[in-house]
C-alpha positions in Angstrom: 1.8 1.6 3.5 3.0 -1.4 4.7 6.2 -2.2 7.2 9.5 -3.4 5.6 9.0 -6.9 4.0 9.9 -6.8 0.5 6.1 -7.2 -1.1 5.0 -5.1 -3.9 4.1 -2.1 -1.4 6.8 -2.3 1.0 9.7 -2.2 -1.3 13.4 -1.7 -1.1 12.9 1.7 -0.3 11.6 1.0 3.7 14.0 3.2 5.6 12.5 6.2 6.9 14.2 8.2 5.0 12.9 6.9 1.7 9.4 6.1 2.9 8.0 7.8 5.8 4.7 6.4 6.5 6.4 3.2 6.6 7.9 4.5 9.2 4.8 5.1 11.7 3.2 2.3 10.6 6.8 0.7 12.2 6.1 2.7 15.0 2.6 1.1 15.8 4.3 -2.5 15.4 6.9 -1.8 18.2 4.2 -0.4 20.8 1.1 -2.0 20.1 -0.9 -1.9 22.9 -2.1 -4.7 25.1 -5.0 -7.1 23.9 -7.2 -6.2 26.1 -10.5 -5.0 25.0 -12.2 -1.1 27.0 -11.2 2.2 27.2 -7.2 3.3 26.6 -5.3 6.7 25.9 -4.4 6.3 22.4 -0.8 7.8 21.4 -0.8 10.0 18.3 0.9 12.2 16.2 3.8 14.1 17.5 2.8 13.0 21.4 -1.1 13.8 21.1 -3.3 11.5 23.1 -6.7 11.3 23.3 -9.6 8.4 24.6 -10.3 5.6 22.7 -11.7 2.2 23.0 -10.0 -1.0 21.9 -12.3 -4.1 20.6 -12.3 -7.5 19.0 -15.0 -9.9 17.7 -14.1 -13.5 16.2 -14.9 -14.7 12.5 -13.9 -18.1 10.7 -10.3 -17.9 9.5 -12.0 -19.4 5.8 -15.7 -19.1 5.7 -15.3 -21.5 3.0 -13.9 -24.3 5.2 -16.3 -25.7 8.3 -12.7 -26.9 10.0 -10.8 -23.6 9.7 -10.2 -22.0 13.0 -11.7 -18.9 14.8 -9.5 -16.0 14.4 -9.4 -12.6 16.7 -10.1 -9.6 14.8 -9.2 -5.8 16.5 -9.6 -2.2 16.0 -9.6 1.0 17.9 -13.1 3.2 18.0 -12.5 7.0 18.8 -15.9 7.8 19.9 -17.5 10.7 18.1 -18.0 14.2 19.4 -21.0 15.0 17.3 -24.8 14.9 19.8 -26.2 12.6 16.8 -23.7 10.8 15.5 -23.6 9.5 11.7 -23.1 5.4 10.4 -19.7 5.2 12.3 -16.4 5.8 9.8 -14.6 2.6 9.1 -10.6 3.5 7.9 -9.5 1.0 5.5 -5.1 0.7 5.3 -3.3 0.6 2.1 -1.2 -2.1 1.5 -2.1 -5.2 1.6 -0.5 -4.9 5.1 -1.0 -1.5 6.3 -2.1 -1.2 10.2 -5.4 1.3 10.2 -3.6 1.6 14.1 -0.5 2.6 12.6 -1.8 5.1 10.2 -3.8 6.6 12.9 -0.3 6.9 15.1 1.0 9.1 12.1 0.4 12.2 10.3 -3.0 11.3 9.7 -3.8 11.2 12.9 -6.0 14.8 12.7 -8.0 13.6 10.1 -8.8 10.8 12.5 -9.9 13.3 15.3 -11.9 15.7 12.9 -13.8 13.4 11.6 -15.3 12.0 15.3 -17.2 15.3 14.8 -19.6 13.1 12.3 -19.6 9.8 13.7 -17.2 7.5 15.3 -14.1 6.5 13.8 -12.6 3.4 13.6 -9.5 2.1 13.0 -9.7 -1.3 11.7 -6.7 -3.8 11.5 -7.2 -6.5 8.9 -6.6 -9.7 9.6 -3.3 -10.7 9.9 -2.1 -7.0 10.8 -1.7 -5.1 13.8 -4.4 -6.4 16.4 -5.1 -9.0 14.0 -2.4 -10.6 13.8 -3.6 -14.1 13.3 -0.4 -15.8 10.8 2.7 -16.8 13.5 6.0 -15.1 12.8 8.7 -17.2 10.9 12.1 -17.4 12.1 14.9 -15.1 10.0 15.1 -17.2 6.7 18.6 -19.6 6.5 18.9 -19.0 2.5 21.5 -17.4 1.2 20.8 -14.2 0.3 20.0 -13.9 -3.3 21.3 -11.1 -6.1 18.9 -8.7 -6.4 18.0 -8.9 -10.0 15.2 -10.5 -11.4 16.0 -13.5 -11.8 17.5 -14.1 -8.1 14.6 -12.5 -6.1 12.0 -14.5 -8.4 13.9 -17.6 -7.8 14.1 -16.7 -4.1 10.8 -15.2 -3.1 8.7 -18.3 -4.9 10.5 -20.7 -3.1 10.6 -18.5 0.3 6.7 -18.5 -0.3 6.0 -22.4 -0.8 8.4 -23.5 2.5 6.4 -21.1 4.6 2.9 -21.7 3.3 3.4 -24.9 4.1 4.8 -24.6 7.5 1.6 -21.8 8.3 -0.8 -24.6 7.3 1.1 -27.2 9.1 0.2 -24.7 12.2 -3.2 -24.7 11.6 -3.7 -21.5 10.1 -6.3 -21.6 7.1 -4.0 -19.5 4.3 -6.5 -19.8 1.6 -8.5 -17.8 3.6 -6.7 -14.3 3.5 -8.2 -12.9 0.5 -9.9 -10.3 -0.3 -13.5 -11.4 -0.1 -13.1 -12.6 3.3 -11.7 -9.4 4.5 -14.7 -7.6 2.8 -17.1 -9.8 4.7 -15.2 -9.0 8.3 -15.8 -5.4 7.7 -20.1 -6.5 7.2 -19.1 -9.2 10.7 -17.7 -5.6 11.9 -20.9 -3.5 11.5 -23.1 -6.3 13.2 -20.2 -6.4 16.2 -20.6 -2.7 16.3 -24.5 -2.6 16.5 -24.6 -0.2 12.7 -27.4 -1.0 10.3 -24.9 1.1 7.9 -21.6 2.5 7.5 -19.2 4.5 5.9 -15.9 3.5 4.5 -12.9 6.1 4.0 -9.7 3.8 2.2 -6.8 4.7 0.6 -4.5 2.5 -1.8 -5.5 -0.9 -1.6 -7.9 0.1 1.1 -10.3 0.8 -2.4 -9.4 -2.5 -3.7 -10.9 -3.6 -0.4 -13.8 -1.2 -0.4 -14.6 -2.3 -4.0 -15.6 -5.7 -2.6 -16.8 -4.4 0.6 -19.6 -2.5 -2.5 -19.8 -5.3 -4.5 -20.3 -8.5 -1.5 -22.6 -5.6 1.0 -23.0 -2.8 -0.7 -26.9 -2.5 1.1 -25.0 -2.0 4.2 -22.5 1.0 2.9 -23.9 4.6 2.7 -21.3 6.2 1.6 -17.1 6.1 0.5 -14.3 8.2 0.7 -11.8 6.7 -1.2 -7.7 8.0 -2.4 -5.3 6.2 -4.3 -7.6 4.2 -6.1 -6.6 0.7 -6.8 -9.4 -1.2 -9.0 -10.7 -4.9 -8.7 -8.2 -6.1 -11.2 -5.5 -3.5 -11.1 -3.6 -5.9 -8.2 -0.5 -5.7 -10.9 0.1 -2.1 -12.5 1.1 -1.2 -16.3 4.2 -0.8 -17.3 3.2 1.4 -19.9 1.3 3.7 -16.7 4.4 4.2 -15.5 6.5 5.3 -18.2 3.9 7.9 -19.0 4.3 9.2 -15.4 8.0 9.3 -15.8 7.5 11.4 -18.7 5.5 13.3 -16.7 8.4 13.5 -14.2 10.9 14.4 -16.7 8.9 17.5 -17.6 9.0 18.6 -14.2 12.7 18.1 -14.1 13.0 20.0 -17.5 11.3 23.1 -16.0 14.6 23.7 -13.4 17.5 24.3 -16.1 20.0 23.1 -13.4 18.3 19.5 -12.8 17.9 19.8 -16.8 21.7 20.5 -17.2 22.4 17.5 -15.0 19.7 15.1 -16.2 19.0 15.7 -19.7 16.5 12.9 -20.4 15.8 10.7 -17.1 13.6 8.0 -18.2 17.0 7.3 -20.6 19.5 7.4 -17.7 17.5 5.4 -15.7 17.2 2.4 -18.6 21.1 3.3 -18.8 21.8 1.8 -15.0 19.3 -0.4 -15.2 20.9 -2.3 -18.2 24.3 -2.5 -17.0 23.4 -3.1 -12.6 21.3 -6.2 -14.4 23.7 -7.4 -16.4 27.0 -6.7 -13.7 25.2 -6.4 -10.3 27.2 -4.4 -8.1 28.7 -4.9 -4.9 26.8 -2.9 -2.4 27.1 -2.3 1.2 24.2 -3.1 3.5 23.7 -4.3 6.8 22.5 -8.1 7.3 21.0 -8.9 11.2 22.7 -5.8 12.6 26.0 -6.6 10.8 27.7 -5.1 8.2 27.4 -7.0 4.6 27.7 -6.7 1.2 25.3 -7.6 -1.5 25.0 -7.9 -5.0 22.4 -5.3 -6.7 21.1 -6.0 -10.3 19.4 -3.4 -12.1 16.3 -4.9 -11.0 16.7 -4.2 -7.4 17.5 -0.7 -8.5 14.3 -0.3 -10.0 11.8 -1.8 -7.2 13.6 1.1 -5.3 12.6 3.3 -7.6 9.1 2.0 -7.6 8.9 3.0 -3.9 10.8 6.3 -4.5 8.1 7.7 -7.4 5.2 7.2 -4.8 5.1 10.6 -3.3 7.3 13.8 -3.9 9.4 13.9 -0.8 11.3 10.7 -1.6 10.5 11.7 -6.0 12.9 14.8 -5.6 15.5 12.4 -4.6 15.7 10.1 -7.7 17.7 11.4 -10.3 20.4 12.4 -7.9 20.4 8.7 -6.9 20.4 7.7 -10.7 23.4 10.4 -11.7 25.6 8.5 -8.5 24.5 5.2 -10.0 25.6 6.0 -13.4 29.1 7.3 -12.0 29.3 3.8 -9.9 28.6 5.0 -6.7 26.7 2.3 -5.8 27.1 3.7 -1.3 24.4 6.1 -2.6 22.2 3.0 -2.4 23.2 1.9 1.3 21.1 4.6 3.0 17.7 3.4 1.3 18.2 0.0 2.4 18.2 -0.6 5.8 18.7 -4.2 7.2 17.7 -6.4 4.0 17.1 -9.4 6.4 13.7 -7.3 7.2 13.6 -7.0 3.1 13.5 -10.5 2.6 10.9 -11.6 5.4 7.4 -13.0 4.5 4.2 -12.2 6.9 2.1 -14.0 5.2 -1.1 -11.8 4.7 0.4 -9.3 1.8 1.6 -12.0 -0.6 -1.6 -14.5 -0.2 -3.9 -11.0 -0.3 -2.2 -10.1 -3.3 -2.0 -14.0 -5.2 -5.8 -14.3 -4.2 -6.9 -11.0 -5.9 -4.2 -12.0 -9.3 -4.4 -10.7 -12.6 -6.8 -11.4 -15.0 -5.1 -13.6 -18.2 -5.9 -10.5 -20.8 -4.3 -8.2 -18.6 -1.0 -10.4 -17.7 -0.2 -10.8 -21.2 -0.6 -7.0 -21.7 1.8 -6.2 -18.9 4.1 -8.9 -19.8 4.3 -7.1 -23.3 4.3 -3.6 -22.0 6.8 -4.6 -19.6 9.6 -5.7 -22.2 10.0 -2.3 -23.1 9.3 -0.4 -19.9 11.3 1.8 -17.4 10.4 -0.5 -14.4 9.8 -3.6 -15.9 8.0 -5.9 -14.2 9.9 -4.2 -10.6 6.8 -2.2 -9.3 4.4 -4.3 -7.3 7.4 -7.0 -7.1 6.8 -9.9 -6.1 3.6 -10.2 -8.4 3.3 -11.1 -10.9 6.2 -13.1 -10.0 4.8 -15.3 -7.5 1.7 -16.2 -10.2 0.9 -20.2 -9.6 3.2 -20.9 -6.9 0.3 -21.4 -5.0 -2.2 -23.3 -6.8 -6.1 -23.0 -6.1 -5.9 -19.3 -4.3 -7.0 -17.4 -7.3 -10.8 -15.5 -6.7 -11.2 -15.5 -10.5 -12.2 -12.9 -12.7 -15.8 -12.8 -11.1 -13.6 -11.2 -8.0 -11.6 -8.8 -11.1 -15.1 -7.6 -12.4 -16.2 -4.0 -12.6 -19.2 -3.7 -11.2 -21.5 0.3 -11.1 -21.8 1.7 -7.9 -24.5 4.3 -6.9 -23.1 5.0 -3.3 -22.1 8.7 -2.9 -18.4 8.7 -3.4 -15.5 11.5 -3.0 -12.6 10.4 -4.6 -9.1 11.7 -4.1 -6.2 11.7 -6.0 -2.5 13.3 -6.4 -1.0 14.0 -9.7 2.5 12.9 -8.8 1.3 9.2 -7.0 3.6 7.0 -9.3 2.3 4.0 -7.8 -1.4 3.9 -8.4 -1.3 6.5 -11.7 -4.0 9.0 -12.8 -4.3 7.6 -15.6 -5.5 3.3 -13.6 -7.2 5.8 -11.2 -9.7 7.0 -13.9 -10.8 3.5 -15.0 -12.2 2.6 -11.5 -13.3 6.3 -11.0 -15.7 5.1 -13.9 -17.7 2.8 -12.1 -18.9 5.2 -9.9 -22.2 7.3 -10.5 -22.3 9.9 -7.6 -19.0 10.7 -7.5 -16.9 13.5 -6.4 -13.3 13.7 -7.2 -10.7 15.7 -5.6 -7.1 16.1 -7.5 -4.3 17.5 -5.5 -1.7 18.6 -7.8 2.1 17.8 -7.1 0.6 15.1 -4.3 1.6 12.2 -4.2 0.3 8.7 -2.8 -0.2 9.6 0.8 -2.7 11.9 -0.4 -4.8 12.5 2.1 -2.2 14.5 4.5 -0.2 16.5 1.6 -2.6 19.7 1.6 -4.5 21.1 4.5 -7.8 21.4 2.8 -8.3 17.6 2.1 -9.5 17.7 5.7 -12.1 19.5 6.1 -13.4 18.6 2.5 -13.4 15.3 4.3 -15.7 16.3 7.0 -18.1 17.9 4.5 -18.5 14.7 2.8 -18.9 12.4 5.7 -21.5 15.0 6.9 -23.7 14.5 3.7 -22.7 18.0 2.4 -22.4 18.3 -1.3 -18.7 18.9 -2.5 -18.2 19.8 -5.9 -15.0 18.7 -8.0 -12.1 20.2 -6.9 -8.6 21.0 -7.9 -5.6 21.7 -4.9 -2.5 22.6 -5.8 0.5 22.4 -4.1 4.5 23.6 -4.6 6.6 21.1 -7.6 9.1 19.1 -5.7 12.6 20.6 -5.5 14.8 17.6 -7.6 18.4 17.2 -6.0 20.8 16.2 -8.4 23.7 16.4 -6.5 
C-alpha cells in the first residue's frame, strides 16, 4: 500500500477505484496531523475516533556516515486497554511507502483497536513516510511525458531517478541511508524510545521484508511476529513464472462461470494478445495531466503494470478480463478511469525506489527472472520500476548477506490469501520455511490486503498476540464475481 507514484507497489492502477487502500493511505497524506508530540483524537475508519498519543525520537539519517544529518522519526501509540499490558505491538506498512498512520485511518482500523486489549499499539511511519517524512518534495517533473511501454518508462524513470538523487543529496539528505537495515535498526532506536525490553511486530507486504531484518539485525529484542503477505529477504523482484501460475489459477476460476468462460475462453492468451499489439502500436489514451485533459500513448507494457496492481486482491481481480475484452476491441477509454492524473504516476518520493535498489536482487535470481520473464504474462511489469532501475545508482546495494535466509525461532502466525497475485503462495512458502514455530493462516479467495478480507483474522489476531496457541487454519471466503462486460 503505497500512495500513487508509479513504484513497483503503487502502480498504474492508484485511483480508488482500482486500488482502495491506496486510497486511505491518500487520505492520511491530505490530513496528517500536526507535529506536535502528546495526546490527540485520532480519526478512523468511517468517522471513529478514539485517544491516542503522537511521538517522535531522532536517529542518524546513515548510521554509516558520522556527517549524515539527524532525522525526525514519528508514530502514533494507542494505549492499551489490557490492566498488564504485553511488549507493545509495532505495525509494520507494506510498500516500501506505506503510512502505518494511513493504514490505521482505513479499514484496518478495528484491528488496530482490538488489539490495545494486549498491549499498546503503535503505528509506526518509516522514514521518509507520513510523520517521517525526512526527503523534500520535488517540483512536478518538466520531461515530456514518456510512452508507456517498456522501453519509454525505463528510459524515463532511470534518468528521473539520477536528476533527483542528486538534487536530494545536494540538500543534504543522506540517500544511501534509506535502506532496509537502517529502518530495521529504527524499529530497535523505537523500543529503547519507548522504554520495551521486547516487542512484537505485526507486518504485512513489505512490512515482512522489514520484519525479516528487524529478526535477523535484533531478533533478542522481538518476542513474537504476526506477519501477511510475505515478502522474503531476496524476493524485492517477483517471478515471472509465480505469476503465470497464478493466472492459471485465475483462469480456472473464470472457467467455473460458463458466461465469463463464453466470453473469455483462455485469459492468460487474450491478455499476451493486447499486450503484443499495445507494445508494438501504443494507443492513444485519454488521461488527465495537472488537472487538464491529455492524451497519452499506452504500450502493452503499461497495460500490464496495471494489471499487476489489478491481480492484488479480488475486488479490483473481477474487473480484469472485462478490461482485457475492451482492450482487445480497441477501446482503449476503458483504461482512462484506472488512471487518474499520471503527473502523480510519474512522481518520485525518494524512499520507495532507494528502499527497493538497496534491498536488489541477488545475480542468480535476476538472471532467472530475466529468463522467466521472456516468456511471461507480465513480463518484467510487476514490481516496475525494478529491476529496471538496477545500477543506476551505484554503491546502494546491501549485498546478498542482506538477501540471506536466515532460521528464526520466534513464535510466528503467518497469514496468507490464495488470490494475492502480487506476493504469490507459492514465494510465500519459501520464507514461511525459515520459520520454526510458525502458524499459518490461509484465507481462501483473499487477496493482498489480507488481514481485513474475513472477520475471523481478528480475533485469531488477538489470540496470538495474547500468547494463545492457534493452530493452522483455513478461511474461506465467496470466488469473486468476474465482469466481462
Amino acid at each position: 500500500m503505497t500512495c500513487t507514484s508509479l513504484n513497483r507497489r503503487g502502480l498504474l492502477a492508484a485511483a480508488a477505484i482500482a486500488l482502495p487502500a491506496l486510497a486511505f493511505a491518500r487520505v492520511s497524506a491530505q490530513t496528517a496531523p500536526p507535529s506536535q508530540a502528546g495526546p490527540f483524537r485520532f480519526k478512523g475508519w468511517r468517522n471513529a475516533e478514539t485517544d491516542a498519543e503522537r511521538g517522535f525520537f531522532e536517529v542518524p539519517e546513515d548510521r554509516r556516515d558520522p556527517r549524515s544529518r539527524k532525522i525526525r522519526l514519528g508514530y502514533v501509540r494507542f494505549p492499551s486497554t489490557a490492566a498488564r499490558p504485553g511488549p507493545p505491538i509495532i505495525y509494520l506498512a507494506g510498500g516500501p511507502g506505506g503510512e502505518a498512520t494511513g493504514a490505521a485511518t482505513g479499514p484496518r482500523f478495528p484491528i488496530f483497536m482490538a488489539l490495545r486489549a494486549v498491549a499498546d499499539v503503535i503505528a509506526f511511519d518509516q522514514r521518509g513516510t507520513g510523520l517521517s517524512s525526512t526527503i523534500p518534495e520535488r517540483p512536478a517533473s518538466t520531461r515530456p511525458v514518456p510512452e508507456f511501454t517498456e522501453a519509454g518508462l525505463t528510459s524515463y524513470f532511470r534518468s528521473e531517478l539520477q536528476s533527483a538523487w542528486a538534487d536530494w543529496t545536494k540538500a543534504g539528505v543522506a540517500m544511501a541511508g534509506y535502506n532496509t537495515e537502517q529502518s530495521a535498526d529504527d524499529i530497535d532506536d523505537l523500543r529503547r524510545h519507548l522504554g520495551a525490553e521486547k516487542i512484537d511486530l505485526w507486518g504485512t507486504s513489505y512490512g515482512s521484508h522489514l520484519a525479516l531484518s528487524v529478526l535477523k539485525r535484533h531478533g533478542d529484542r522481538v518476542n513474537r511476529v504476526a506477519l501477511s503477505s510475505l515478502e522474503g529477504q531476496d524476493q524485492t523482484v517477483k517471478r515471472p513464472a509465480r505469476i503465470d501460475a497464478y493466472l492459471r489459477q485465475v483462469d480456472a476460476l473464470l472457467g467455473t462461470d460458463p458466461a465469463a468462460r463464453a466470453a473469455v475462453p483462455d485469459l492468460p492468451a487474450l491478455m499476451r494478445r493486447v499486450h503484443a499489439r499495445m507494445e508494438a502500436q501504443p494507443a492513444l489514451t485519454a488521461v488527465t495531466l495537472n488537472g487538464a485533459p491529455a492524451e497519452i500513448r499506452m504500450g502493452g507494457f503499461g497495460v500490464q503494470m496495471l494489471a499487476s496492481g489489478l491481480i492484488a486482491n479480488p475486488r479490483t481481480l473481477a474487473m480484469l478480463p472485462g478490461l482485457y475484452l475492451a482492450l482487445d476491441a480497441g477501446k482503449t477509454g476503458a483504461l482512462t478511469p484506472f488512471l487518474g492524473d499520471v503527473a502523480g504516476l510519474l512522481n518520485l518520493r525518494g524512499m520507495p525506489e532507494a528502499m527497493d535498489l538497496a534491498s536488489g536482487i541477488s545475480p542468480r535470481r535476476l538472471a532467472l527472472i530475466r529468463r522467466e520473464a521472456r516468456a511471461a504474462v507480465l513480463g518484467e511489469a510487476l514490481n516496475f520500476p525494478m529491476p529496471q532501475l538496477l545500477g543506476a545508482i551505484p554503491g546502494v546495494d546491501l549485498g546478498d548477506g542482506f538477501r540471506a535466509a536466515i532460521r528464526i525461532d520466534h513464535p510466528a502466525l503467518l497469514i496468507a490469501g490464495s488470490l494475492d497475485g502480487r506476493t504469490p503462495l507459492a514465494e510465500q512458502d519459501e520464507v514461511a520455511a525459515q520459520f520454526r514455530r510458525k502458524s499459518r493462516l490461509v484465507v481462501e479467495n483473499a487477496g493482498h490486503n489480507v488481514f481485513e478480507a474475513h472477520p475471523e483474522v481478528q480475533p485469531l489476531l488477538v489470540r496470538f498476540f495474547r500468547g494463545e496457541a492457534v493452530a493452522d487454519t483455513r478461511l474461506t471466503l465467496p470466488p469473486p464475481k468476474f465482469q466481462v462486460a
